[in-house]
C-alpha positions in Angstrom: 132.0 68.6 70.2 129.2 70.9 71.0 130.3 74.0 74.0 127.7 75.1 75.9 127.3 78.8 75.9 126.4 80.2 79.7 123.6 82.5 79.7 124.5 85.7 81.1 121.3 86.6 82.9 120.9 83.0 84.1 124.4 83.7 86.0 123.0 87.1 87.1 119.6 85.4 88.7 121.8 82.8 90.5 123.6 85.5 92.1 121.0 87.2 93.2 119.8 84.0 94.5 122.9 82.9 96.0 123.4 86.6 97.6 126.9 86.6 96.0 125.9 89.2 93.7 124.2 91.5 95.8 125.9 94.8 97.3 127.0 94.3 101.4 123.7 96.8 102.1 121.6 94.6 100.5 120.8 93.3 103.8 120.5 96.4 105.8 116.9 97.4 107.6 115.5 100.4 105.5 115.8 102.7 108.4 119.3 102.5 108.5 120.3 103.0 104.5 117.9 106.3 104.9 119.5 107.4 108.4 123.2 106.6 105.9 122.1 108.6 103.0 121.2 111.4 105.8 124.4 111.5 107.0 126.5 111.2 104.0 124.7 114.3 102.6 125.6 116.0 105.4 129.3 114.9 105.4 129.3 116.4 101.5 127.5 119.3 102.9 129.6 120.0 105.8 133.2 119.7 103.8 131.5 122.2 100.8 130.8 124.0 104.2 134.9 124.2 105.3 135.3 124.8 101.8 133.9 127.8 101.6 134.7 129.3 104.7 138.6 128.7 104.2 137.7 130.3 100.6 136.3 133.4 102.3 138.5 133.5 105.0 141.8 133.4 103.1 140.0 136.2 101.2 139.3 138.7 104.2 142.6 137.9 105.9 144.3 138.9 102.8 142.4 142.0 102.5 142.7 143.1 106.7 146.4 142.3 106.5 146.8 144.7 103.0 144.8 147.5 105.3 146.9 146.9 107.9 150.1 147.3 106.2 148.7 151.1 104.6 147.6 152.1 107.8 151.0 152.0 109.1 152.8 155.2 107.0 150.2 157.5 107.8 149.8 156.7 111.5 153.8 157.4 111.3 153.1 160.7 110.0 150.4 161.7 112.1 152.2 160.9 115.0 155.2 163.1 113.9 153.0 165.9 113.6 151.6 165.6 116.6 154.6 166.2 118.9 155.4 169.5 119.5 158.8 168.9 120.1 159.9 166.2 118.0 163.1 164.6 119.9 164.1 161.2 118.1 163.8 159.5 121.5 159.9 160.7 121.7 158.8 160.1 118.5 160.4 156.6 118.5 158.6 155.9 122.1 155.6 157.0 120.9 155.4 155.3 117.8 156.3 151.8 119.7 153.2 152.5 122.2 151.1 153.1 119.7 151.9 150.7 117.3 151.4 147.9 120.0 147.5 148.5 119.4 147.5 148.2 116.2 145.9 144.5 114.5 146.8 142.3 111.7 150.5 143.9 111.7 153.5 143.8 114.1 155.6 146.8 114.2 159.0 146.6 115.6 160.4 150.6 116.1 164.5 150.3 115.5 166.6 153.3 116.4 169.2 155.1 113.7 171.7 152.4 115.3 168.9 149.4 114.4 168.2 148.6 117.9 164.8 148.0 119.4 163.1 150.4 121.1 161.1 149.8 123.8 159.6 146.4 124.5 157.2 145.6 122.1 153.8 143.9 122.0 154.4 141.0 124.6 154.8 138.2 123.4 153.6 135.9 125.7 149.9 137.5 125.0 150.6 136.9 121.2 151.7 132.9 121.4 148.3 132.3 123.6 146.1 131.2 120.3 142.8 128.8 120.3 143.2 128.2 116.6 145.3 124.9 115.9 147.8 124.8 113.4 146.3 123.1 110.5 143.9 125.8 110.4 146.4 128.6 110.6 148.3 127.1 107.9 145.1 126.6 106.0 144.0 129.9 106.2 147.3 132.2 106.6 148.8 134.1 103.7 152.3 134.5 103.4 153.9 136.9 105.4 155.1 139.7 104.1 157.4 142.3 106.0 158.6 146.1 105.1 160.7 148.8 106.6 159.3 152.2 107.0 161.9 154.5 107.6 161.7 157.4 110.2 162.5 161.1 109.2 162.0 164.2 111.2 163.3 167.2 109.7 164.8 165.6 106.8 167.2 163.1 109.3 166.1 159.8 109.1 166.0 159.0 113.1 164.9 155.2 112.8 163.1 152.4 111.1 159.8 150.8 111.9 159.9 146.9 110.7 156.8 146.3 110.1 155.3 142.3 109.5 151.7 141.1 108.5 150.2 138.8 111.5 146.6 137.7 110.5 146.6 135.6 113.6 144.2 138.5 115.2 142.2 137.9 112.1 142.3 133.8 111.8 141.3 133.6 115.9 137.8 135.2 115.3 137.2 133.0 112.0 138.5 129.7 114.1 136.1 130.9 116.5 133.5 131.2 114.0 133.8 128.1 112.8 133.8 126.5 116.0 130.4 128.4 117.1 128.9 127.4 113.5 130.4 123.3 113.5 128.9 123.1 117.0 125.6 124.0 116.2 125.3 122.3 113.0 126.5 119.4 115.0 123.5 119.8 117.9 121.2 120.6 114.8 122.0 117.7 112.4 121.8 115.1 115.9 118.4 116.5 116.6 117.4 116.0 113.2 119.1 112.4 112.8 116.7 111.4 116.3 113.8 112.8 114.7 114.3 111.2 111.3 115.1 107.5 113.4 111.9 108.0 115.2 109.8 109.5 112.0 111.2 106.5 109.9 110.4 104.2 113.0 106.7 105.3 112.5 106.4 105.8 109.0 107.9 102.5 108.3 105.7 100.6 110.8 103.0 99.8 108.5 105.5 97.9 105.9 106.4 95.6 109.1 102.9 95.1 109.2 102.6 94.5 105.6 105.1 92.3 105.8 104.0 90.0 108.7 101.3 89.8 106.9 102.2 88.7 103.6 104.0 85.8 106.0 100.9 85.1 107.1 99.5 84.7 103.8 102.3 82.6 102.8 101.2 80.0 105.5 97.8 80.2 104.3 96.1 82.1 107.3 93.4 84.0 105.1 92.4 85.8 107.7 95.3 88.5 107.9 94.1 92.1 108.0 95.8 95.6 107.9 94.6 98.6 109.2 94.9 101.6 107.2 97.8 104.0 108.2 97.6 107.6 108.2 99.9 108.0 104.7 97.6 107.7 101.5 100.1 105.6 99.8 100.4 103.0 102.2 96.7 102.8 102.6 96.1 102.4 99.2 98.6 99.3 99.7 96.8 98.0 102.7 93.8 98.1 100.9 94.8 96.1 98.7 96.1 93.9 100.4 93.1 93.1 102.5 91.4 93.1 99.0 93.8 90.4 98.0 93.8 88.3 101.3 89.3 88.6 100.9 89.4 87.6 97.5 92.1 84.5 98.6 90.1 83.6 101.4 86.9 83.5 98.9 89.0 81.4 96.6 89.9 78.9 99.8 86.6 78.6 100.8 84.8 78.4 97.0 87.8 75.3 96.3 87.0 73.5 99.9 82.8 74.1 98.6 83.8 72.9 95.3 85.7 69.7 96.6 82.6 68.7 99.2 80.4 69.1 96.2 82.7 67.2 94.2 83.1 64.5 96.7 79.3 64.4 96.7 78.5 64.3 93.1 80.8 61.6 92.6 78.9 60.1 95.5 75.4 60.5 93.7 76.4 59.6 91.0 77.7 56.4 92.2 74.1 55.6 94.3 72.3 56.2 91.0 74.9 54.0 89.1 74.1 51.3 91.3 70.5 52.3 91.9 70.1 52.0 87.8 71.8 48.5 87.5 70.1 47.4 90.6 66.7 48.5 89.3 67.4 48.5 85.8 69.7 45.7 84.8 68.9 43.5 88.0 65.9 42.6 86.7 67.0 42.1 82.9 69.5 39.7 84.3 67.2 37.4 86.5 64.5 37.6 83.1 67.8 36.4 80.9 68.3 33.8 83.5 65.1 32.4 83.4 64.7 32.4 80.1 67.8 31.0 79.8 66.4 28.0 82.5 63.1 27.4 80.0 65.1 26.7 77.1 67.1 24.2 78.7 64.4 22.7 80.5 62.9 22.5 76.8 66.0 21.3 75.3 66.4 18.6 78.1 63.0 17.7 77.8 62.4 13.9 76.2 60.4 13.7 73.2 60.4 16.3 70.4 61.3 19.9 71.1 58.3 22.4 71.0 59.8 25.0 69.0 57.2 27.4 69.0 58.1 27.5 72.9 61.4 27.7 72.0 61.2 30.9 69.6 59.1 32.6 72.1 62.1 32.1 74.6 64.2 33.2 71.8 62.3 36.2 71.1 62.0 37.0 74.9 65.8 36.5 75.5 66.2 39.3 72.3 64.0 42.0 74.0 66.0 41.7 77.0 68.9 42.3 75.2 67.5 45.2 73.5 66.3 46.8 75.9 69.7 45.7 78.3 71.3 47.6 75.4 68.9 50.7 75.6 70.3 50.9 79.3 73.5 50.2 78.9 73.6 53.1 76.0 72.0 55.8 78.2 74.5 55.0 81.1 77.2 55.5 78.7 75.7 58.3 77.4 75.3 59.8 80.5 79.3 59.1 81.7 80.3 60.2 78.4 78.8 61.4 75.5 78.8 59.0 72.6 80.8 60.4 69.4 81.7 63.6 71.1 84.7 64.7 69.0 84.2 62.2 66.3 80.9 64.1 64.9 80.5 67.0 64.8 79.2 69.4 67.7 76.2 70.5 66.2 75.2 66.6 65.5 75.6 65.8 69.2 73.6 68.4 70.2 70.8 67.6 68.2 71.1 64.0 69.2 70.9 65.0 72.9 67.9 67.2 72.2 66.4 63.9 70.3 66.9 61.7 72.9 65.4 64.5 75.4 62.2 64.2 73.2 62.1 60.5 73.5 61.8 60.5 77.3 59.9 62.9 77.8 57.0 63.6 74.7 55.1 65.8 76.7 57.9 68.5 76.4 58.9 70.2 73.6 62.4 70.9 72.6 63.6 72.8 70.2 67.3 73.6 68.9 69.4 76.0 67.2 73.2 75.3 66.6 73.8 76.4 63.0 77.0 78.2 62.2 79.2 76.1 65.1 82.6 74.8 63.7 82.8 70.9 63.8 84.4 71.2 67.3 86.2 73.7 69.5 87.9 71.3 71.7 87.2 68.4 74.0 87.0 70.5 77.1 84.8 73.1 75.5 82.7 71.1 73.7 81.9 68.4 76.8 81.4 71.9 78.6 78.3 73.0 76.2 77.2 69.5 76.0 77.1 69.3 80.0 75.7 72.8 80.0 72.8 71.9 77.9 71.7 68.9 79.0 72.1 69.6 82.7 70.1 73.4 82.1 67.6 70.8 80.0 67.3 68.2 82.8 66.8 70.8 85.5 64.0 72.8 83.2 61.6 69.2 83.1 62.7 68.2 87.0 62.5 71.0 88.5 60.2 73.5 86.5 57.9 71.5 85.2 58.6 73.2 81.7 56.4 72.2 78.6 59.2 74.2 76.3 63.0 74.2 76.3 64.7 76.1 73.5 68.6 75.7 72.9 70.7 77.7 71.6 74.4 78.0 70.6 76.4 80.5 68.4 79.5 81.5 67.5 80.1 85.3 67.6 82.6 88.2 67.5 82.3 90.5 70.6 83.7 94.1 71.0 86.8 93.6 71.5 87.3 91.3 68.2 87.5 88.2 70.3 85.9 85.3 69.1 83.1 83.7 71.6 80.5 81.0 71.6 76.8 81.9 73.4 74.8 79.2 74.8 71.4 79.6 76.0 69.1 77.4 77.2 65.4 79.1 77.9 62.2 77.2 79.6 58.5 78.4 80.0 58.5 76.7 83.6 57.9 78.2 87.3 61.3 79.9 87.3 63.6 80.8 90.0 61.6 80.7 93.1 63.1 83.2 95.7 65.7 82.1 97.8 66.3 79.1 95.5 69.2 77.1 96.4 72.2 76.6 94.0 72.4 73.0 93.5 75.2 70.7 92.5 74.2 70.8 88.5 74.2 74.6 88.6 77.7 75.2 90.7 79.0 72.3 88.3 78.5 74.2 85.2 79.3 77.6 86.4 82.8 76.5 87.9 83.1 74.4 84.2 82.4 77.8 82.7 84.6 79.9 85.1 87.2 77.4 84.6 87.5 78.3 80.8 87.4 81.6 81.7 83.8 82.2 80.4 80.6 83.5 82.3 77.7 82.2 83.5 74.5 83.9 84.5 70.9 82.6 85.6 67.9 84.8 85.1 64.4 84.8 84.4 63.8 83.6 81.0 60.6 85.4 78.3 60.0 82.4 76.3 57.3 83.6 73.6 56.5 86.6 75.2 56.0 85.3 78.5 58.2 86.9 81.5 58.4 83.5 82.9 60.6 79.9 83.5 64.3 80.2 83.6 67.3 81.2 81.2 70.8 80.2 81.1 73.3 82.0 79.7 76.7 81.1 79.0 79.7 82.4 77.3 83.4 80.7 76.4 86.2 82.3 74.6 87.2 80.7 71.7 91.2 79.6 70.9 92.1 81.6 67.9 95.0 78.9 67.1 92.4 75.9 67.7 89.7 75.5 64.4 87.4 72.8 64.9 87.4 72.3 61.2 90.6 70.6 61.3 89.5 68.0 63.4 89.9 64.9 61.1 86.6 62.9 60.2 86.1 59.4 61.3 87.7 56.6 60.1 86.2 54.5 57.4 85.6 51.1 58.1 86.9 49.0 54.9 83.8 47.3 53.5 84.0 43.6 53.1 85.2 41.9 50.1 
């Protein structure tokens, strides 16, 4: 039993289609996945921010709490050496009101007996902080504490306890950061309203663009963008007013091309009808008469006069001919006879021929060596219709007295293989303001169909700068070779 393999990227395209596979942004306005992307850079920016600050703050705490703590001995010293009469009561009161000043360190002064002298910093000041504890903690080193001891005069009087406090030191980076947060904050809002109302503006011409492309999609034609002020999205508006001009053109060359289709299979119907009315009609009521005689004579009593009766006969066999003739040409005319069971260059000259026949007073002259056998039933009804339609308008309409055809198969520049028709005519030309008539939009929309191009210009026929010339070229299907196009069948001869 055959398993059918599921095709990965078929899966993948359903998704998309379904919107199961899409991210939950997918359906977010522009605006707001730029105004996101904004902010999340700032969110990375702002913690690499903190990051650094804590860094650098941990870092100068450290090193005002290590000053701190040396400042200490010497201030002890000086102090000593101040006092000109160094009692151990003084010097301990002295160096507990000084050392109440001091930052980034508490000193507590301790007599010989380890009580406190004095009162100390207070305390109450201290515990009054703006900092909240997760910064502290962030921030603060451990604490580290020491005991200086107290000599005067080689008696050791007292001990100063003295304890790092970078609280001092963590209240002006809190406030810092508090100052800096806030005005990044005011700055980064003010720059979030101007981005909403740039992007607002900016992106205003793609709402445009896209209403639009809506109207396009519900065939109004008539949609038009005006340029915006950025050069990329006027270069896009451009085009698309190029685009919705060269749509519109295409509308209204199709709706031309249907009325002229409608009316060419309308005039072609009239003279259909005009020709069998004109043409056969009378054939028909000749045949019927004749048709009459001989029964009369064959009714008639007495012998038959046969010489009667052949001319009848012979009558009745002109008819038919000529009935035939007709009924050839009309066929010809709906549909070439042994196109793409001859080959090309054998119909052409058989078209020229009969071109000859009906009208002896023009000359018409051909040259089709070189052409493959066939190059298709399109193409080759396309040269057919080209020629005989350029042909038929040279002895209408111009009044030519020589038509030369032409048709060759040729490599152009970019290796591509072509075939050139051109039909030229020594008649009155192309008046000014001539009017494009059916034949002529016929075989250029034929042409432009195939993806070939047609031109109409004044022709030089033998030197002459006058009449008209067609020109007319069709690429060629590299994988199609009229050469294989099977011959004929044989009809088996009769035993």
């Amino acid at each position: 039993m055959a398993q059918s393999v599921a095709d990965p990227n078929l899966d993948k395209a359903q998704d998309r289609a379904d919107g199961t596979g899409l991210p939950f942004w997918a359906g977010w306005p522009t605006r707001t996945r730029l105004i996101l992307v904004v902010l999340a850079i700032d969110i990375v920016a702002a913690l690499a921010s903190c990051g650094v600050i804590v860094l650098t703050a941990r870092s100068a705490v450290q090193v005002e709490t290590a000053a701190g703590l040396a400042t200490v001995e010497p201030l002890v010293a000086d102090t000593i050496r101040s006092l000109r009469s160094p009692s151990p009561e003084s010097v301990l009161h002295t160096l507990d009101l000084r050392f109440q000043a001091l930052r980034h360190v508490r000193v507590t002064i301790l007599d010989a007996d380890g009580k406190r002298v004095g009162f100390g910093p207070s305390e109450q000041a201290r515990e009054q902080r703006t900092a909240p504890r997760w910064f502290v903690r962030l921030i603060a080193p451990e604490p580290r504490q020491h005991d200086l001891p107290i000599v005067v005069k080689g008696e050791r009087i007292g001990t100063a306890a003295i304890t790092t406090q970078p609280l001092d030191e963590i209240e002006e980076v809190w406030g810092y950061a508090r100052s800096l947060a806030l005005a990044s904050l005011i700055l980064n809002l003010a720059v979030l309203a101007a981005l909403t109302l740039a992007l607002g503006r900016i992106l205003r011409p793609l709402g445009r663009l896209a209403d639009g492309l809506n109207r396009l999609e519900r065939h109004d034609y008539t949609a038009h963008l005006d340029p915006p002020a950025s050069r990329e999205l006027a270069v896009i508006a451009e085009r698309f007013n190029r685009v919705a001009g060269a749509l519109s053109d295409a509308r209204a060359a199709n709706g031309r091309l249907n009325r002229q289709l409608l009316t060419a299979q309308d005039d072609e119907r009239a003279r259909i009808a005009l020709e069998l009315h004109d043409e056969f009609g009378p054939c028909l009521f000749a045949l019927e008469a004749n048709a009459a005689s001989v029964a009369r004579l064959a009714a008639s009593p007495g012998e038959i006069d046969r010489g009667r009766l052949a001319s009848r006969a012979g009558d009745i066999g002109s008819i038919v001919g000529q009935v035939q003739v007709l009924n050839r040409d009309l066929l010809n005319r709906l549909r070439p006879h042994g196109l793409g069971e001859v080959p090309l260059t054998d119909c052409l000259n058989l078209l020229l021929r009969d071109f000859r026949r009906r009208h002896p007073e023009t000359a018409f002259d051909g040259a089709f060596e070189g052409l493959a056998r066939g190059y298709g039933d399109i193409v080759d009804l396309t040269v057919f219709r080209c020629i005989q339609e350029s042909s038929t308008n040279a002895v209408r309409h111009g009044a030519a007295r020589h038509v030369r055809a032409r048709a060759t198969e040729e490599t152009d520049t970019a290796g591509l293989t072509v075939l050139r028709v051109s039909v030229e005519d020594d008649g009155t030309g192309i008046t000014p303001g001539h009017r494009v008539g059916l034949g002529l939009s016929g075989m250029r929309e034929r042409v432009e169909a195939l993806g070939g191009h047609f031109s109409l210009d004044t022709a030089s026929l033998d030197n002459k700068a006058s009449g008209t010339v067609v020109r007319i070229t069709l690429p060629i299907d590299p994988e199609r070779d009229g050469s294989e196009v099977p011959p004929p069948p044989v009809a088996p001869q009769p035993k």
